[in-house]
C-alpha positions in Angstrom: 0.7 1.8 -17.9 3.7 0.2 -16.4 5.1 -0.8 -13.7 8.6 1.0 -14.0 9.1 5.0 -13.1 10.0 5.7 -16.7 6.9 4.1 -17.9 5.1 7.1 -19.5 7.9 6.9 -22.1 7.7 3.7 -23.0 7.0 2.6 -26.8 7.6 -0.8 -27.0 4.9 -3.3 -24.8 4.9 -6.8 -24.6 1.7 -9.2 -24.5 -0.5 -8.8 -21.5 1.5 -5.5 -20.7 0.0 -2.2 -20.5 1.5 -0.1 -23.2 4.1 3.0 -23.7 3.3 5.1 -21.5 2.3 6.7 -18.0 0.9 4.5 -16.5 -1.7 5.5 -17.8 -3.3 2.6 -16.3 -1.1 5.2 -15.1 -0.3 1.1 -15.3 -2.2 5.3 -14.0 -4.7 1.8 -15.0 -2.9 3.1 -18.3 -2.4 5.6 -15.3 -2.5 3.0 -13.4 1.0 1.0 -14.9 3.9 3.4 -12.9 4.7 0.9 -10.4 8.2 1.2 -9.2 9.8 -2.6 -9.0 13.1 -2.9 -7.9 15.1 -2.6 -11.0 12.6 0.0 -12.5 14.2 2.1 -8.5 17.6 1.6 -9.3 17.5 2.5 -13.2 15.7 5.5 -11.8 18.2 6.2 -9.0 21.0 6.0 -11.2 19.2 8.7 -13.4 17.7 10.9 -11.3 20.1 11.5 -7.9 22.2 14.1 -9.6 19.4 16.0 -10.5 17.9 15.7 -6.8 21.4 16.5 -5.3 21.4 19.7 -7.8 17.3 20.5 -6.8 18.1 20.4 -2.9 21.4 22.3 -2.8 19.1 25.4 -5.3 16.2 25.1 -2.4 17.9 24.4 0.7 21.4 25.7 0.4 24.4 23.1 1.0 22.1 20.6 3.0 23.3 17.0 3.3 21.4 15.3 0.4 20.5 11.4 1.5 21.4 8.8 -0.7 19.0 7.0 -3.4 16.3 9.2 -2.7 14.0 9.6 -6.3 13.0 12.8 -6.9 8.8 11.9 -7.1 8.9 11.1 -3.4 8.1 14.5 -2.8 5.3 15.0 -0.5 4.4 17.5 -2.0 4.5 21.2 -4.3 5.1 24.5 -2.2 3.5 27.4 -4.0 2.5 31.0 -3.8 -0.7 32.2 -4.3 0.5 34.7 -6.9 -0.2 34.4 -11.1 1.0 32.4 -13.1 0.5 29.7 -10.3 3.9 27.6 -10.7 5.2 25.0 -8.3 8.0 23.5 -6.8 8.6 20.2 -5.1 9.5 20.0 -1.8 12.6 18.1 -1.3 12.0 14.7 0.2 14.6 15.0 2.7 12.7 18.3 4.4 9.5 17.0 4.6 9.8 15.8 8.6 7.9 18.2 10.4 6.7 20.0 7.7 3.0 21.1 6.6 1.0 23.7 4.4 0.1 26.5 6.3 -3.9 26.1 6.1 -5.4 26.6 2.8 -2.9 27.6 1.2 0.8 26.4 -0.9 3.1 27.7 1.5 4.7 25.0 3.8 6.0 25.7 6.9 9.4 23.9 7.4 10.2 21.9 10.7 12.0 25.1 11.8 9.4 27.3 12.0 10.3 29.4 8.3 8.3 29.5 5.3 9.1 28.4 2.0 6.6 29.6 -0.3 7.0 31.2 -4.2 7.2 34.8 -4.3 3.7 36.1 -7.2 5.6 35.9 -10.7 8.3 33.6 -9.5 9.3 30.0 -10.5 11.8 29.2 -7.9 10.7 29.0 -4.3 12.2 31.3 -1.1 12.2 30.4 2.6 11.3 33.3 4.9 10.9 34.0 8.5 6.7 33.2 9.4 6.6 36.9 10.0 7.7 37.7 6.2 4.8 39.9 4.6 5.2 37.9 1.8 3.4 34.9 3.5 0.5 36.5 4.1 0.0 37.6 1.1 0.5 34.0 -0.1 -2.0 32.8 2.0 -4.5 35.3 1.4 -4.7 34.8 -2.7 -4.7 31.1 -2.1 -7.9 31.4 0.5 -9.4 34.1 -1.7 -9.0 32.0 -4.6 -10.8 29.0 -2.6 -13.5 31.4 -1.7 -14.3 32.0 -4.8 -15.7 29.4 -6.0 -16.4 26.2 -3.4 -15.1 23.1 -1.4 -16.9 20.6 -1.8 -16.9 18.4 1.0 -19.7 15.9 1.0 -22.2 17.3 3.2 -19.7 15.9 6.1 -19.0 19.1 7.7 -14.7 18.8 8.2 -14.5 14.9 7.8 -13.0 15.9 4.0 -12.5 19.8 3.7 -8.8 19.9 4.2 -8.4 17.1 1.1 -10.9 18.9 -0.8 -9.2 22.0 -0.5 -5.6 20.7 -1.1 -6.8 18.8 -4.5 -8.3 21.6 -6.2 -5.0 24.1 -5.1 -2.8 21.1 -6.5 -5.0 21.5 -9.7 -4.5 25.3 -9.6 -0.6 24.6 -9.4 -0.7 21.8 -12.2 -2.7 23.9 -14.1 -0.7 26.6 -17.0 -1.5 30.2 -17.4 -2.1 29.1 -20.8 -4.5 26.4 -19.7 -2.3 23.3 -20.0 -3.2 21.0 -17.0 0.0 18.6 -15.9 -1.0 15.5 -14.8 2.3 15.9 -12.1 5.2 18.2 -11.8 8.0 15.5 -12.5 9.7 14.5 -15.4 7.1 12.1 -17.6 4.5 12.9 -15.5 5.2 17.1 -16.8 2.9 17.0 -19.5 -1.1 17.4 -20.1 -2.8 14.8 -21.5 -6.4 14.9 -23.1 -7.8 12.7 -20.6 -6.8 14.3 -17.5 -7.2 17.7 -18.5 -10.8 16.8 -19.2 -11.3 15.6 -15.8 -9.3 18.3 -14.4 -11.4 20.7 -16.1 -14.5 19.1 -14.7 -13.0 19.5 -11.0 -12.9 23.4 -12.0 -16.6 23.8 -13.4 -18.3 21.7 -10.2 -16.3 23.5 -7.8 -17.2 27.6 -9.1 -13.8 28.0 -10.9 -15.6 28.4 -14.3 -12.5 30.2 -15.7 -9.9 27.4 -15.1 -12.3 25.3 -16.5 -12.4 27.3 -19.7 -9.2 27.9 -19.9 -8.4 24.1 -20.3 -10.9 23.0 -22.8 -9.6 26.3 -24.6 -6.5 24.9 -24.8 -7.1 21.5 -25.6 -9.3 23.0 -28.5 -6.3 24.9 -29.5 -3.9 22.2 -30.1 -6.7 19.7 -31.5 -6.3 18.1 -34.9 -8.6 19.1 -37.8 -9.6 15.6 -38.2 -10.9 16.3 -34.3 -8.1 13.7 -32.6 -5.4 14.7 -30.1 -2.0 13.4 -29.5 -1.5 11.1 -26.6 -0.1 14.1 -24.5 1.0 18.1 -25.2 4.1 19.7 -24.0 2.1 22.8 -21.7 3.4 24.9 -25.1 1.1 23.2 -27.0 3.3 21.4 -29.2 2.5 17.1 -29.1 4.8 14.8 -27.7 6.5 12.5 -30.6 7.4 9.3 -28.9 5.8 7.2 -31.1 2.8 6.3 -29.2 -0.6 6.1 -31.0 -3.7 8.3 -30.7 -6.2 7.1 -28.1 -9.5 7.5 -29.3 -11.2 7.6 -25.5 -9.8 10.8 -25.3 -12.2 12.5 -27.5 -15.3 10.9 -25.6 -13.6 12.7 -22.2 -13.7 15.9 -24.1 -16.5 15.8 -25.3 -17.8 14.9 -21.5 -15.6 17.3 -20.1 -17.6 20.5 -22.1 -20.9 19.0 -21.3 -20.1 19.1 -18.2 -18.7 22.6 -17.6 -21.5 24.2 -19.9 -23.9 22.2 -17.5 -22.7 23.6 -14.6 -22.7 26.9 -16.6 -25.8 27.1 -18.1 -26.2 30.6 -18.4 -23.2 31.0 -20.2 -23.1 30.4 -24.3 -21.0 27.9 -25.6 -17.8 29.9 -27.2 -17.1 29.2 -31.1 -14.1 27.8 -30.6 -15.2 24.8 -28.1 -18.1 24.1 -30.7 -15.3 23.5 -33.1 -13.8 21.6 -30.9 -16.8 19.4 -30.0 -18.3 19.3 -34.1 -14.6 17.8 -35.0 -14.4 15.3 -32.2 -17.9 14.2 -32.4 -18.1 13.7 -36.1 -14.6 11.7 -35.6 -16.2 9.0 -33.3 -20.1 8.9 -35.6 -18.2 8.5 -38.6 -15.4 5.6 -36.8 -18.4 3.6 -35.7 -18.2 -0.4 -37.5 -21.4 -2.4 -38.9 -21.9 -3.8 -35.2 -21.5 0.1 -34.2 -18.3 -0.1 -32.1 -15.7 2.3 -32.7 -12.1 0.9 -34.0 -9.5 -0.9 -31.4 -7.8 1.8 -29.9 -5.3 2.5 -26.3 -7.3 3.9 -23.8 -6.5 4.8 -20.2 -3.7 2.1 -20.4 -2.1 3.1 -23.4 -1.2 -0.1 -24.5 -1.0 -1.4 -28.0 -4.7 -2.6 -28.3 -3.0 -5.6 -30.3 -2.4 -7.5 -26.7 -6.1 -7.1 -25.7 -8.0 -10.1 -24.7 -9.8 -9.5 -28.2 -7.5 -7.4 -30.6 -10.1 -7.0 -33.1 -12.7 -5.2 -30.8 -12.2 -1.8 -28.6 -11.7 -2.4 -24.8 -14.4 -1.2 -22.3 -11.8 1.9 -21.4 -12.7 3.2 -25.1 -16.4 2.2 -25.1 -17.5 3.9 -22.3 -16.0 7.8 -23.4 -16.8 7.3 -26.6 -20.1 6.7 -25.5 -20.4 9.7 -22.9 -19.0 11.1 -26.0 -21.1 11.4 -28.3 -24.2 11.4 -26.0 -22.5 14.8 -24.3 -21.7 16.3 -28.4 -25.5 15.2 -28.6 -27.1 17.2 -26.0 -24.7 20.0 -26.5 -25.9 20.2 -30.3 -29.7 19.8 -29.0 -29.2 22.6 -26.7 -27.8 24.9 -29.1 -30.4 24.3 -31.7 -28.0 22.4 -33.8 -30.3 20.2 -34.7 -29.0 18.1 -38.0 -25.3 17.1 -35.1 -27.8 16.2 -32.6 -29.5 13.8 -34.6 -26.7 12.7 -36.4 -24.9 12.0 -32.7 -27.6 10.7 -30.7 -28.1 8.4 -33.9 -24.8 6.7 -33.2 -24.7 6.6 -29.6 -27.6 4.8 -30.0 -25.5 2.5 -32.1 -22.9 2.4 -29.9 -25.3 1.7 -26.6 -26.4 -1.2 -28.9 -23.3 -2.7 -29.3 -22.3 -2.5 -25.7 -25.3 -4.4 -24.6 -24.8 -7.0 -27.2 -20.9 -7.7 -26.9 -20.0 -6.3 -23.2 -23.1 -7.1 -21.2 -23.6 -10.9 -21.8 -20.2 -11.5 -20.1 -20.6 -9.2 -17.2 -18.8 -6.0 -18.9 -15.1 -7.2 -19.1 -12.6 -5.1 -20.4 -12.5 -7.4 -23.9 -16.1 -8.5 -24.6 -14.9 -12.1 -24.6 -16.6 -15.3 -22.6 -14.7 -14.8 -19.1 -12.7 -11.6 -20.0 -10.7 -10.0 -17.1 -12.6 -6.7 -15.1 -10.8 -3.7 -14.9 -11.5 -0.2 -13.7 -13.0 1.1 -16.6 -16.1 -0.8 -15.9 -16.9 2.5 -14.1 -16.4 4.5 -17.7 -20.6 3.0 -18.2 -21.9 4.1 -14.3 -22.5 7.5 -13.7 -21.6 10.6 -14.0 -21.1 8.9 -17.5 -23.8 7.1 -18.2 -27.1 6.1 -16.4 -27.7 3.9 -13.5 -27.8 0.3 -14.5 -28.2 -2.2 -12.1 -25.9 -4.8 -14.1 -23.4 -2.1 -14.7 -23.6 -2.1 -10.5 -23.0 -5.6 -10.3 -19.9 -5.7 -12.6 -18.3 -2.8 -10.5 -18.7 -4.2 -7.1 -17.0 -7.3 -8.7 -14.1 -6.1 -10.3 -13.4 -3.9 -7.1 -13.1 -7.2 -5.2 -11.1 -9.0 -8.3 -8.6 -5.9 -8.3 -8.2 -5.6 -4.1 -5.1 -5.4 -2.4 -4.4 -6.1 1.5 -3.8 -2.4 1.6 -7.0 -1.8 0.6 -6.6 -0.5 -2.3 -6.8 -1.6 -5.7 -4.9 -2.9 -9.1 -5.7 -1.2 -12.2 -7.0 -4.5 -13.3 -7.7 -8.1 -12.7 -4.6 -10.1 -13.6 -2.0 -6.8 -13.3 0.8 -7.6 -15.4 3.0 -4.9 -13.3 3.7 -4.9 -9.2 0.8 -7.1 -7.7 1.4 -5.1 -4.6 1.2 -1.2 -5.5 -2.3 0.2 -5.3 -3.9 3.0 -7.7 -5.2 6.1 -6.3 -7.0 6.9 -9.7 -8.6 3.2 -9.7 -9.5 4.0 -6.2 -11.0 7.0 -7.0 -13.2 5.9 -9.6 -14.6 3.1 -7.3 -15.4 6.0 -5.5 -16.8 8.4 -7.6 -18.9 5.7 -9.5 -20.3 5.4 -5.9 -21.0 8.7 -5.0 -22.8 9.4 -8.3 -25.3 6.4 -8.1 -26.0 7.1 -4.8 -23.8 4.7 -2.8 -22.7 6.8 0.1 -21.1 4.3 2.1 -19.3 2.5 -0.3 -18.4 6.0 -1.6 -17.0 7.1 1.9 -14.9 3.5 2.3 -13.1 4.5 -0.8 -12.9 8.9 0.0 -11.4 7.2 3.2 -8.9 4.7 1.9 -7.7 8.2 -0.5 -7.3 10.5 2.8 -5.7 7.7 5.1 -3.1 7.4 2.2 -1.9 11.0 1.7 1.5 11.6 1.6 2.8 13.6 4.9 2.1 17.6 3.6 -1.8 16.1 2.4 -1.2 15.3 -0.7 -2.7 12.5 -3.6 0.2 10.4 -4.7 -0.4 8.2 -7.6 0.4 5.3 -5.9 0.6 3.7 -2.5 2.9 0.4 -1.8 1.9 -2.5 0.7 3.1 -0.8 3.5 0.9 2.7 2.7 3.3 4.9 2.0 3.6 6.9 -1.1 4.6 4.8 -4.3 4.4 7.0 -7.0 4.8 11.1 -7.8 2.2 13.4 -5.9 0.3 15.3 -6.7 -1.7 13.3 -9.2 -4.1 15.9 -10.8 -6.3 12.9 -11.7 -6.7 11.8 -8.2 -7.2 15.2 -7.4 -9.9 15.9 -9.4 -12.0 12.5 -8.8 -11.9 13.6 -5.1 -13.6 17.0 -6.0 -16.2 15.2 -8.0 -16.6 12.8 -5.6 -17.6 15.4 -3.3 -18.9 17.3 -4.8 -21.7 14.1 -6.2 -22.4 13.1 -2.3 -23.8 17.1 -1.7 -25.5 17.1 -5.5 -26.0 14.7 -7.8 -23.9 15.4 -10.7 -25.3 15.7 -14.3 -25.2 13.0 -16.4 -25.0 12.9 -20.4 -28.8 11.9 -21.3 -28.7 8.4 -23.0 
């Protein structure tokens, strides 16, 4: 996470900063550490307004292109409804007046026309309303919501128009070839481990089983034999070289991730190649386990060098808790397949691992560093459920670093003592508040935080990653993270949502 623009690249991290990389804070809290600053907005400006100029001249002919505007404050991708589902942003300049025609990725400019993507495109059209080929945009958009379901909470309309715009944000993030993007600009254009996992999740609760599928397929794909992933994939499949290190919490979200979809599946047999997938990963994290059964120091959500941790020598909270879900998920998956030696061998160290996290997180009030008055961070929800069982101390600690992370906006930091812009709120922190809420059964807390995401929507609906102190969008939307909390979130006030047995 950092607080600059550019921070998914980043390699180099100093003390007390989140690491290389997206903010992954998204820092996205590792996504949570993009936070534009002023000189993070001009280095970007300086970068980034010739390609603008070149994007709004291809999509809106020889309009007047304003000055210093970065190309993530779009509102928002326009679309088609037609395979493969690609996306476009619209330009920041054209977004007055603007909106998605219901239910669908075609926006309807301020002038009344219609720019959509034509099925089979990549580049995006703008058409008179009356243009058959808006309707049959609209159409394969509503029949693809139709398909499967919106959740919405149980609260009739109060969230049905966010619902539906997250999961066709996910459909446009999401490759033909199952690569999920965590956004459609520049560092942001890349699928990660950890938000495809959640991503795929969004797909399997809301009746998209397919999509769903067709992620974990491709994260299975481009897995290593030693059952680690690269930080992030270019949506070919190859991994992005830029020097960052492997973060082991990805494997615990994978591992969650096909729980999770064979849960809500579980009719369906789990194919060969995502029990691969699942043997290598699991068998990764048993076998990494130390004598006080915690896995190594690793980068988590932050993706900072785990040498500038509170404790170095120890893993943070943010790889505890999916490693945990982890292996519990690889052991009920093994236990229902009748893989009996794995699910013994799995449970075995989870066991270990739950151990550990009673013994060196608990005492001090599950920190992010299990040291005496170790700052809280969002990743305190990474032990609540859907991950993990309800635990009334695990309760505690969230409802307190919610309130050591709160901003005036009413949103959140990625974590207590944010090296980056104190003033630039989270949506994926926020989200994670709220679907730690919604799964334990907090409704109201759940619906302050499902209400803080909607209020803060950019102007066509949308979930940016960000929001600055005076609520507007801060960071690229969509966020496919964001966007797939929300669906969970949902999704957990109408059903409870499983949870890996401990």
């Amino acid at each position: 996470m950092s607080d600059e623009p550019s921070a998914r690249a980043r390699t180099a991290t100093a003390p007390g900063r989140p690491g290389p990389r997206r903010g992954g804070s998204r820092g996205r809290g590792g996504h949570a550490g993009r936070g534009p600053h002023r000189s993070g907005v001009r280095r970007l400006r300086r970068l980034v307004i010739g390609l603008t100029a070149a994007a709004l001249v291809a999509t809106s002919g020889a309009a007047a292109v304003p000055p210093a505007v970065p190309a993530w404050a779009s509102p928002g991708l326009i679309g088609g409804g037609g395979s493969p589902y690609t996306g476009a942003p619209l330009p920041p300049h054209e977004a007055l007046g603007a909106s998605y025609l219901p239910n669908s990725s075609a926006v309807r400019l301020r002038d009344g026309r219609v720019r959509l993507i034509p099925p089979g495109g990549n580049a995006p059209v703008t058409v008179a309303a009356d243009d058959p080929r808006v309707d049959a945009a609209v159409r394969a958009d509503r029949a693809w919501l139709a398909s499967g379901t919106v959740p919405t909470g149980g609260l009739g309309d109060r969230y049905t128009a966010m619902a539906s715009r997250a999961l066709l944000d996910l459909r446009l993030l999401t490759r033909p070839n199952g690569a999920s993007q965590a956004s459609w600009y520049g560092l942001w254009r890349y699928s990660w481990p950890r938000d495809s996992a959640f991503t795929a999740a969004a797909f399997a609760v809301s009746g998209h089983p397919a999509e769903a599928r067709s992620i974990l397929g491709f994260m299975a794909g481009v897995q290593d034999a030693d059952g680690t992933w690269a930080a992030r994939y270019h949506t070919d499949g190859r991994p992005v070289t830029d020097g960052r290190d492997r973060q082991l919490d990805a494997l615990g979200w994978m591992l969650w991730a096909t729980w999770f979809y064979q849960a809500e599946a579980p009719d369906a047999a789990l194919p060969d190649e995502l029990w691969t997938m699942v043997r290598r990963a699991a068998d990764h994290l048993a076998l990494s386990l130390d004598a006080e059964g915690l896995p190594p120091a690793s980068s988590d959500y932050w993706e900072r060098d785990p040498r500038t941790e509170e404790d170095p020598r120890r893993p943070t909270l943010g790889v505890v808790g999916p490693v945990l879900a982890g292996l519990r998920s690889a052991a009920a998956l093994a236990g229902e397949t009748g893989a009996g030696v794995e699910a013994d061998r799995w449970g075995r160290a989870a066991d270990r691992l739950s151990g550990a996290l009673a013994h060196q997180f608990a005492p001090y009030g599950y920190p992010r560093s299990p040291v005496r008055g170790g700052r809280m961070d969002t990743s305190v929800t990474f032990i609540a459920p859907p991950f993990a069982p309800v635990d009334a101390g695990v309760t505690a600690a969230i409802s307190h670093a919610f309130a050591e992370q709160a901003l005036p906006n009413g949103g959140v930091l990625p974590g207590e003592e944010w090296p980056g812009n104190k003033e630039v709120a989270w949506t994926p922190e926020v989200a994670l508040f709220g679907l730690a809420a919604a799964a334990s059964g907090r409704t109201e807390t759940a619906l302050d935080r499902l209400d803080w995401l909607q209020r803060h929507r950019t102007s066509l609906g949308v979930l940016p990653e960000k929001v600055g102190p005076d609520g507007h969008q801060a960071g690229v939307a969509p966020l496919g993270w964001t966007a797939s909390m929300v669906v969970l979130s949902l999704a957990a006030l109408e059903e409870p949502l499983p949870i890996p047995p401990g």
